[in-house]
matplotlib code that plots the C-alpha trace (Angstrom):
import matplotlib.pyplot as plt

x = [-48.8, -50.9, -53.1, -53.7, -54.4, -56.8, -58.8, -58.6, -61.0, -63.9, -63.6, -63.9, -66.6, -68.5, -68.4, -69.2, -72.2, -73.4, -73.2, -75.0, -77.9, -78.1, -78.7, -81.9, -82.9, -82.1, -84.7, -87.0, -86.9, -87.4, -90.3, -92.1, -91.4, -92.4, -95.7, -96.0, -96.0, -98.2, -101.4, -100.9, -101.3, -104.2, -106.1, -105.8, -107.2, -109.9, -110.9, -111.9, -113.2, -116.6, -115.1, -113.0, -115.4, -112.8, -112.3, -108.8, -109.6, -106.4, -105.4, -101.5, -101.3, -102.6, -100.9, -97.0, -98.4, -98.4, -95.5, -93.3, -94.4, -95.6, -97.6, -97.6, -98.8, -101.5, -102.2, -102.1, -104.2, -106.6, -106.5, -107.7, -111.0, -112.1, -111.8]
y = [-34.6, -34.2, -37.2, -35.3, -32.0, -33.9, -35.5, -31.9, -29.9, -32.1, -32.5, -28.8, -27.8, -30.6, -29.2, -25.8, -27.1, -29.1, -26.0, -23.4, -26.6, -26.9, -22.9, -22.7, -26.3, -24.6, -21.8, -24.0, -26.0, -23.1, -21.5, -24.8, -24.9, -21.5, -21.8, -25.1, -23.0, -20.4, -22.8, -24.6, -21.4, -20.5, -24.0, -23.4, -19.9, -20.6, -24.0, -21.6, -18.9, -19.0, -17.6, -15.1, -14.2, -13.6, -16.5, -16.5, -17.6, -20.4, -19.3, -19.2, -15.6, -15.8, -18.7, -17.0, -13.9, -15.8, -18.0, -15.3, -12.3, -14.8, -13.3, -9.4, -10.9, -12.8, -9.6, -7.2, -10.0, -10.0, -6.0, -6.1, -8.4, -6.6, -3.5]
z = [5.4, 2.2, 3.3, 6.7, 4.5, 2.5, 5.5, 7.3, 4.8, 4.4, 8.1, 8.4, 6.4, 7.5, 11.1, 9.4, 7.8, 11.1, 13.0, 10.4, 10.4, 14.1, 14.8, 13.2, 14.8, 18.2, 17.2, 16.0, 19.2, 21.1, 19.4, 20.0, 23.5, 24.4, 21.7, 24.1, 27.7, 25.5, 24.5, 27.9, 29.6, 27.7, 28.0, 32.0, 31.7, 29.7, 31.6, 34.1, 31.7, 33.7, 37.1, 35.0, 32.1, 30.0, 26.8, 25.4, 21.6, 21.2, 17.7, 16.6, 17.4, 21.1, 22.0, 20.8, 22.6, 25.7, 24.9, 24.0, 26.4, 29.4, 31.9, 30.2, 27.2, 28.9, 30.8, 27.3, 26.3, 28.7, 28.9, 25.1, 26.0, 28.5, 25.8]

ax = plt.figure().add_subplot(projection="3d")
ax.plot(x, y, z, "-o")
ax.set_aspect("equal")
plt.show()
């Protein structure tokens, strides 16, 4: 029983530790997939900046705008240029 005990705690706290290291990998991960959407989104827009007349500048503050907020964001975006 005291050999089970002894294999049990390093057991636990190393799936304590995985899981504390794998929430801010799942944030991470996320951020860069919605920053991902965000620039494509603003490539395609600007691509046909001469129909719209409105340029997006990609920078990393437009591009988590529109990754974040999606379409309002690009809109509030959009909104501010025209301003």
């Amino acid at each position: 029983m005291e050999k089970f005990v002894t294999l049990l705690i390093p057991a636990l706290v190393a799936l304590i530790l995985v899981r504390l290291l794998l929430i801010p990998m799942k944030l991470i991960f996320k951020i860069g997939i919605h920053s991902g959407c965000g620039f494509l989104c603003l490539w395609l827009l600007n691509s046909v900046a001469g129909f719209t007349g409105v340029f997006f500048p990609i920078n990393a503050v437009t591009v988590l705008t529109a990754g974040f907020l999606g379409l309002p964001g690009i809109a509030l975006m959009a909104l501010l240029a025209i301003l």
